[in-house]
C-alpha positions as CSV (number, residue, x, y, z in Angstrom):
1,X,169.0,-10.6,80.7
2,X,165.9,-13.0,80.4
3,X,166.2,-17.0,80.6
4,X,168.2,-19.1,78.5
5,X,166.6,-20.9,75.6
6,X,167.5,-23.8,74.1
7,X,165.7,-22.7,70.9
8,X,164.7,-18.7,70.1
9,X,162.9,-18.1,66.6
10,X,162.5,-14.9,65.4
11,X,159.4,-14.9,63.8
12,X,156.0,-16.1,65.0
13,X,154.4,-16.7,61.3
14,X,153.5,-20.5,60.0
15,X,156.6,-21.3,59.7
16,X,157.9,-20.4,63.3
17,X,155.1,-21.1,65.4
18,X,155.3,-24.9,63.6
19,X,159.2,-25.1,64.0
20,X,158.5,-24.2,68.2
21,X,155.5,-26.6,68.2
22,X,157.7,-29.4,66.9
23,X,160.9,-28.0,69.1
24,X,158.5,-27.9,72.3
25,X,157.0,-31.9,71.5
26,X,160.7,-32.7,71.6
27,X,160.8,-31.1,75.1
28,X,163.0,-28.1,74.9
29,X,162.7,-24.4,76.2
30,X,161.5,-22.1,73.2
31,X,160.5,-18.6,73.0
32,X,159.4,-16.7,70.0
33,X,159.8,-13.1,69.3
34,X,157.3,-11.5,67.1
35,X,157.4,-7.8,66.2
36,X,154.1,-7.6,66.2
37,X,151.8,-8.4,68.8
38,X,150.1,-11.0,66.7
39,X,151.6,-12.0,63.5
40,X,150.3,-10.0,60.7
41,X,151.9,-11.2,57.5
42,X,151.3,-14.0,54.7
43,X,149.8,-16.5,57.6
44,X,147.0,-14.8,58.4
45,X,146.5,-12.8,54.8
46,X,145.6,-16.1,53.2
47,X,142.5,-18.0,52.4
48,X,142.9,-21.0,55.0
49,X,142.4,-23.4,52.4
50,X,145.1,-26.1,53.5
51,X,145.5,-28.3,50.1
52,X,148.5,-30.8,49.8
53,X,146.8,-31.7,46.7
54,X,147.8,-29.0,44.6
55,X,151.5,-29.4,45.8
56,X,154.4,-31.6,43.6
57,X,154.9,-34.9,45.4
58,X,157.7,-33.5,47.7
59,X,155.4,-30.8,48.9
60,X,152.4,-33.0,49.1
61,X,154.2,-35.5,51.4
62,X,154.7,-32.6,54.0
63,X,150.8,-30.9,53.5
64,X,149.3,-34.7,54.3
65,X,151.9,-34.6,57.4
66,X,150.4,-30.8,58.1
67,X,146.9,-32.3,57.9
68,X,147.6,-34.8,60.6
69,X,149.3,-32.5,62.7
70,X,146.2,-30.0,62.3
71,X,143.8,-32.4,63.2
72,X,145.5,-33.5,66.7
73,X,145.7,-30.4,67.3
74,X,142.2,-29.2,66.7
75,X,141.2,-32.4,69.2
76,X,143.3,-30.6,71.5
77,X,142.2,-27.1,71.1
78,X,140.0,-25.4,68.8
79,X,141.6,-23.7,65.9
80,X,138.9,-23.6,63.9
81,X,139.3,-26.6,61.5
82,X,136.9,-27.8,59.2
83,X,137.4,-31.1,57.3
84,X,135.1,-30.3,54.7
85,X,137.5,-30.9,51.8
86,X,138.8,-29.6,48.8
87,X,137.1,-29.8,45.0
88,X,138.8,-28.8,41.9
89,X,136.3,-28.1,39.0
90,X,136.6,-28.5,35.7
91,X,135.6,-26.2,32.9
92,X,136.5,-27.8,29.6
93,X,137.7,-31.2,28.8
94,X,140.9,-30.3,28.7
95,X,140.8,-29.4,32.5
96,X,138.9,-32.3,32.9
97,X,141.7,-34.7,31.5
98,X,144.3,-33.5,33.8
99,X,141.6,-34.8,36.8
100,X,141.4,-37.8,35.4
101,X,145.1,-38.0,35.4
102,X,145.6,-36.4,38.8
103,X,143.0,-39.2,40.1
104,X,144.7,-42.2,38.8
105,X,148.4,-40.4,39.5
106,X,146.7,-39.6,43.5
107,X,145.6,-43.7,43.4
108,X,149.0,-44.9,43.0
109,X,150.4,-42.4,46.1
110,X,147.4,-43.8,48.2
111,X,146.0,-40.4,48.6
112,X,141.9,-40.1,48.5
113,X,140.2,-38.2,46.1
114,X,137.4,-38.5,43.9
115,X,136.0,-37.7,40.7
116,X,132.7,-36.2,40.2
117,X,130.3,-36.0,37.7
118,X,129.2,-32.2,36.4
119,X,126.2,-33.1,38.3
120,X,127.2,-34.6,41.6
121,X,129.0,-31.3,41.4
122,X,125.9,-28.9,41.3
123,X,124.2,-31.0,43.6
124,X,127.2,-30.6,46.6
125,X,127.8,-26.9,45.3
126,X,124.8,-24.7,46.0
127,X,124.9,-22.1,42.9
128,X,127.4,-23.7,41.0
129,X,126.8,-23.0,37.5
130,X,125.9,-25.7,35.1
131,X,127.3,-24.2,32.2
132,X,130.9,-24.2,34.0
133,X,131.3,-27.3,35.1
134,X,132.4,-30.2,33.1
135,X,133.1,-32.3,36.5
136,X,135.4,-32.1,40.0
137,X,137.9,-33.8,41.4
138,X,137.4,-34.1,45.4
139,X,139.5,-34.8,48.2
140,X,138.0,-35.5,51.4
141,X,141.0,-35.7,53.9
142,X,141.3,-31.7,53.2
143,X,140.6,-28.9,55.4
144,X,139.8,-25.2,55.9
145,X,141.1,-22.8,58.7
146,X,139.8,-19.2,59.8
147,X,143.5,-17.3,58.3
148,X,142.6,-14.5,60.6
149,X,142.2,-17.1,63.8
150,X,144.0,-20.2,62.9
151,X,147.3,-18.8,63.8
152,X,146.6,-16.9,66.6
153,X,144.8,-19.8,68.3
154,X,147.8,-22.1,67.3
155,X,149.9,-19.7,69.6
156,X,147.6,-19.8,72.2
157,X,147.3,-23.0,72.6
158,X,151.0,-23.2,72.7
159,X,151.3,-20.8,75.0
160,X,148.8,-22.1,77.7
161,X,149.5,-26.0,77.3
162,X,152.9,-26.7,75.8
163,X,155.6,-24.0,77.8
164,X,155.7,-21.9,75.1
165,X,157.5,-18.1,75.9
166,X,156.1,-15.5,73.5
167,X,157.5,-11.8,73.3
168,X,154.9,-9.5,71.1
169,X,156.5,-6.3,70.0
170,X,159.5,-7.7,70.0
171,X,161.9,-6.2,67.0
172,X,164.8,-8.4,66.9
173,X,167.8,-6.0,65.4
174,X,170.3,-7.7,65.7
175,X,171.9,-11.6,66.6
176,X,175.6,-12.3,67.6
177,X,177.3,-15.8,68.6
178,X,179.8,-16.0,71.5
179,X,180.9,-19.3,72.4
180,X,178.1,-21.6,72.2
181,X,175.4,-19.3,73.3
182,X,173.3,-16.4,70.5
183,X,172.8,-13.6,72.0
184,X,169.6,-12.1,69.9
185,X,168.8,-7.8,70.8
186,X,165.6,-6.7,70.7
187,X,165.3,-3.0,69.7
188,X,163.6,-2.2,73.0
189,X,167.4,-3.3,74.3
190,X,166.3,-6.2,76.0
191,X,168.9,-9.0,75.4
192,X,167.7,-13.0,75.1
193,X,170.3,-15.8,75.0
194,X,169.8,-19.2,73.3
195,X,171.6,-22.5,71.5
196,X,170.0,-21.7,68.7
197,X,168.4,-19.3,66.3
198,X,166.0,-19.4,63.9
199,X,164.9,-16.7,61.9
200,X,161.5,-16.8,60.3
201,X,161.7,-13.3,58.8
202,X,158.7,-13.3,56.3
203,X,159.1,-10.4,54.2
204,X,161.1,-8.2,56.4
205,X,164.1,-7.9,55.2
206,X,165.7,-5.3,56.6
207,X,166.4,-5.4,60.5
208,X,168.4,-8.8,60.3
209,X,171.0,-10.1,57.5
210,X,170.0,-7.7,54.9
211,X,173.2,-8.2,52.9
212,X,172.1,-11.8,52.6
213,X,168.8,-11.0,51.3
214,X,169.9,-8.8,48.6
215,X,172.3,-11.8,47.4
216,X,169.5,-14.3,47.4
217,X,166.7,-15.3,44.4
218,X,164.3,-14.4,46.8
219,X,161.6,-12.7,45.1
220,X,158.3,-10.9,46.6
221,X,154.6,-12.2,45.2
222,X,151.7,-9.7,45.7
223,X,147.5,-11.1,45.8
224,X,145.0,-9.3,45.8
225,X,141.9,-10.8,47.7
226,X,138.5,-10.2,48.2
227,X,135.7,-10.9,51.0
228,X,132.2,-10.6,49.6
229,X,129.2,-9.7,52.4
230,X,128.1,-13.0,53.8
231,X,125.7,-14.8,51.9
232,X,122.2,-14.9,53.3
233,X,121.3,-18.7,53.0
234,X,123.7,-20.1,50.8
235,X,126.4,-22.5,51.8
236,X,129.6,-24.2,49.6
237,X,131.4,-26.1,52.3
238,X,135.7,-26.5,52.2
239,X,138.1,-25.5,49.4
240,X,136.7,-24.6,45.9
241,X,139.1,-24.4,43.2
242,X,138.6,-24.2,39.2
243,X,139.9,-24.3,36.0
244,X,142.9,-21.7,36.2
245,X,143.9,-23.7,39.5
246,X,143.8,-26.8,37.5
247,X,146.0,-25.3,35.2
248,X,148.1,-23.5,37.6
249,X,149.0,-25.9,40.7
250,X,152.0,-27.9,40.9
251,X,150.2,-31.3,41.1
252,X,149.0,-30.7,37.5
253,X,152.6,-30.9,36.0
254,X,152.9,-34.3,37.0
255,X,149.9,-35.4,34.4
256,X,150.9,-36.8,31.1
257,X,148.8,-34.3,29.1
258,X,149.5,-31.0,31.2
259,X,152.0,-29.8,28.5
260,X,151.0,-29.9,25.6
261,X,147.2,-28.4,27.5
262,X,149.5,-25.7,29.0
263,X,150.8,-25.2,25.3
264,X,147.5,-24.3,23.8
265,X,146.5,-21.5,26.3
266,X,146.6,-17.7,25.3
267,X,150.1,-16.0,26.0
268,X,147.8,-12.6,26.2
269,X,145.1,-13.9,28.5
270,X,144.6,-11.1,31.5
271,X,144.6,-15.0,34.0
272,X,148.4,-14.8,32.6
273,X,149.2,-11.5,32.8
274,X,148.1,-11.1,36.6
275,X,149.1,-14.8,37.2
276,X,145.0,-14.5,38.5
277,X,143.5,-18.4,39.4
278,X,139.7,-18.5,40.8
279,X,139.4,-19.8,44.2
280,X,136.5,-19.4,46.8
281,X,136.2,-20.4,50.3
282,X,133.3,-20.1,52.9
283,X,133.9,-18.5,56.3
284,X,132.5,-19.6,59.5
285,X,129.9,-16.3,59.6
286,X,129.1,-17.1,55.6
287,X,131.1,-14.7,54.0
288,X,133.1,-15.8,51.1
289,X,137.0,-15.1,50.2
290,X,137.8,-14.5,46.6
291,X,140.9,-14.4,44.6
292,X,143.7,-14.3,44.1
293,X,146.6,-12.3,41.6
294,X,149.7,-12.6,41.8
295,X,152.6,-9.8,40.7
296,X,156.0,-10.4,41.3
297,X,159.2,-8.2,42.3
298,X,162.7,-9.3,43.0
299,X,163.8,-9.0,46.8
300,X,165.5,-6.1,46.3
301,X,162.9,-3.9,44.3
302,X,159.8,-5.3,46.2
303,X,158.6,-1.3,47.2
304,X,157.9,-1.7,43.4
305,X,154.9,-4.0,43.9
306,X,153.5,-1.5,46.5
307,X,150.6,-1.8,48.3
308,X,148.1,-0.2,46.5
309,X,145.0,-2.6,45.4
310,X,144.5,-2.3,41.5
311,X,140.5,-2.3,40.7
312,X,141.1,-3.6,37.5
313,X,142.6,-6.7,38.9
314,X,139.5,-7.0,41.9
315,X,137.3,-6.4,38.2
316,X,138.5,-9.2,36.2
317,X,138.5,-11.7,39.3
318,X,134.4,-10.6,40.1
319,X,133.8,-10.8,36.7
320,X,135.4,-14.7,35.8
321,X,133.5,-15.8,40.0
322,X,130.2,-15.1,38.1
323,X,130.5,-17.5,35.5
324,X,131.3,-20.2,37.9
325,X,129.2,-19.0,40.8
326,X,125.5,-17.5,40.8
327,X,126.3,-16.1,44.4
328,X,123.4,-14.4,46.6
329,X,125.1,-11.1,47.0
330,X,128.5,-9.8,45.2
331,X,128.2,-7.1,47.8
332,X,132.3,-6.3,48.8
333,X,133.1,-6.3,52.5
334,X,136.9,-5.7,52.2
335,X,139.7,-6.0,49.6
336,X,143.4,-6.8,50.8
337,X,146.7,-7.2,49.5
338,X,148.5,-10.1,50.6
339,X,152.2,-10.6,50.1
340,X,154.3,-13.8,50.7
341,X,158.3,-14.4,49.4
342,X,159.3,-17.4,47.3
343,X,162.8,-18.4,45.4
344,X,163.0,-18.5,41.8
345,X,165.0,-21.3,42.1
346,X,164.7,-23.4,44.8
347,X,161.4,-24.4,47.3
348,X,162.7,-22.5,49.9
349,X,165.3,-20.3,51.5
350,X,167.2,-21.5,54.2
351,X,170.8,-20.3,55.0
352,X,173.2,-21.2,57.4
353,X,175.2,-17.9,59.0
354,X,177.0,-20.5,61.3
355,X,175.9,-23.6,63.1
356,X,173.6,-21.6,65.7
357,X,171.8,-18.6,63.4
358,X,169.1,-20.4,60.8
359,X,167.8,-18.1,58.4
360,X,164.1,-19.8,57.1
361,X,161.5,-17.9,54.5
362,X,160.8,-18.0,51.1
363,X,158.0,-20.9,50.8
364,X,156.1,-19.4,48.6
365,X,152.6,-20.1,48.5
366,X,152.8,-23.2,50.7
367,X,153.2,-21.8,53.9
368,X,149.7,-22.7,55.4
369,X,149.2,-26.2,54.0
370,X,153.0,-27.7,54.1
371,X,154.9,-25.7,57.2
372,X,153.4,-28.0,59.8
373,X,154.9,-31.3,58.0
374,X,158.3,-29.4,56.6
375,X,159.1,-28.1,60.3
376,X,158.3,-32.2,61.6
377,X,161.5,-32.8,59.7
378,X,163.5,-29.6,59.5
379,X,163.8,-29.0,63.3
380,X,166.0,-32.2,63.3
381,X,168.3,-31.0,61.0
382,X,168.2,-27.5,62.8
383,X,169.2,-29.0,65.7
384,X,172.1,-31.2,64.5
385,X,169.7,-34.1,65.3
């Protein structure tokens, strides 16, 4: 039998590593159990691009928390943050409307940004074509992470300064309550005890609670992503977004005009049938991450999205980068699928099974950018605080 916790989270994606940061700042004994021996699922399949500005006002509010709590980290211990902001860039004056809207709406909620002019824009974005962009909207507080580091080095630093007990390859199978203690099994047999449980399950969906799951509005959201070779000389620093994000982030709806702009747009587009937005974002060693799609499959039928990487997809996404990007090399490194779970109608999933066993998944695509801020808050009400 191992040590008692006062707080176990199955789990050790964005969302639990940020619940046991927040758990271990309020001074009590956590361990995480990850199946893996480093997370390997949506928090690490991503593009780091951490943007509260593309989140509804709710969301936003906990990605500006996330940003603080990134940067005191990264003065702590290196995670590999970059504050090197986030642009979105117009390609009609349509999208270039909803900027100006998002600008004066981001004024009155005291959060920075800036427009741009087309050419301010080419002249910050090496290679940027002129003949895309009408202008940009910038936002200077934003930052950029390393997906395939950031995590990893969160846990570590964790680990080595803040107390925190981690268990890699560690399949929890099943959780029981007996008094006022969980008793959480590992399939390896080894038994932990704690308060509480929380259960940051990801997409697995099978080892704990699987009735649950099937009864839930979760659904399952495939990407596909590129990384292209890096780029000899040329550098486009933080988050670049364009005209399908404009059109596709949550921020947008809040702009007076973004109906009647999303009412004009082609029902038989390929951007809608693959739900496909253009984003880039510069690594550390110069290689850049392109994307994404997005297919969707309900909880229970998610083998149905499978894992194979469609070329016509990877196609269409190559083929809409080069008109906004003249890009040294287009040369592929890797493709990848990615796969995160969302609700279809709510912001996230959360379940009580009794007051010590928290189930917690289902963000969607704001995992990286708002888990930091929502765990700040959620803890407390985990806890009974």
């Amino acid at each position: 039998m191992h040590q008692h916790y006062d707080l176990l989270i199955v789990g050790g994606g964005v969302l639990g590593v940020f619940h046991a940061y927040h758990a271990l700042q309020l001074g009590l004994k956590v361990a995480i159990l990850e199946k893996n021996n480093l997370p390997q699922g949506s928090s690490v399949q991503n593009f780091g691009q951490i943007v509260p500005s593309g989140m509804d006002p709710k969301w936003q509010q906990y990605g500006r928390k996330s940003l603080e709590i990134y940067k005191s980290i990264q003065a702590q211990f290196d995670i590999s943050l970059r504050q090197n902001g986030s642009v979105y860039l117009a390609s009609d004056e349509e999208e270039m409307v909803l900027l100006e809207e998002l600008a004066a709406i981001n004024l009155a909620n005291d959060y920075p940004s800036q427009l741009l002019t087309a050419s301010e824009c080419l002249q910050r974005y090496e290679g940027l074509r002129a003949d895309y962009c009408r202008g940009g909207l910038f936002f200077p507080e934003e930052i950029t992470l390393e997906p395939r580091v950031a995590l990893h080095r969160i846990l570590s630093f964790l680990i080595e300064q803040k107390g925190l007990h981690y268990y890699p390859q560690t399949l929890a199978v099943d959780v029981e309550t007996s008094g006022a203690t969980c008793k959480v099994m590992a399939s390896d047999k080894r038994v932990f005890q704690a308060d509480q449980v929380l259960i940051c399950n990801g997409y697995e969906f099978q080892a704990l609670f699987p009735e649950v799951y099937r009864q839930s509005d979760l659904q399952a959201v495939k990407l596909q992503m590129i990384l292209l070779e890096q780029q000899p000389a040329q550098r486009i620093p933080g988050s670049i977004l364009t005209g399908l994000s404009i059109r596709r982030y949550e921020s947008f709806r809040e702009c007076p005009s973004y109906e009647a702009i999303k009412a004009r747009e082609n029902p038989d587009s390929l951007a809608k049938k693959w739900s496909v937005h253009i984003l880039f974002k510069q690594t550390t060693d110069g290689a850049i991450i392109l994307g994404d799609s997005h297919e969707y499959a309900d909880v229970n039928d998610r083998e149905s999205l499978r894992i194979e990487i469609k070329s016509t997809i990877n196609q269409y996404m190559m083929e809409e980068a080069a008109k906004i990007f003249d890009l040294q090399t287009w040369n592929i490194r890797e493709t990848w699928v990615g796969m995160y779970t969302q609700c279809k109608t709510q912001d996230v999933f959360q379940k009580k099974i009794n007051d010590q066993i928290h189930l917690l998944t289902g963000i969607g695509g704001k995992g990286m950018t708002a888990s930091a801020g929502f765990a700040s808050e959620n803890i407390n009400h985990i806890l009974g605080k």
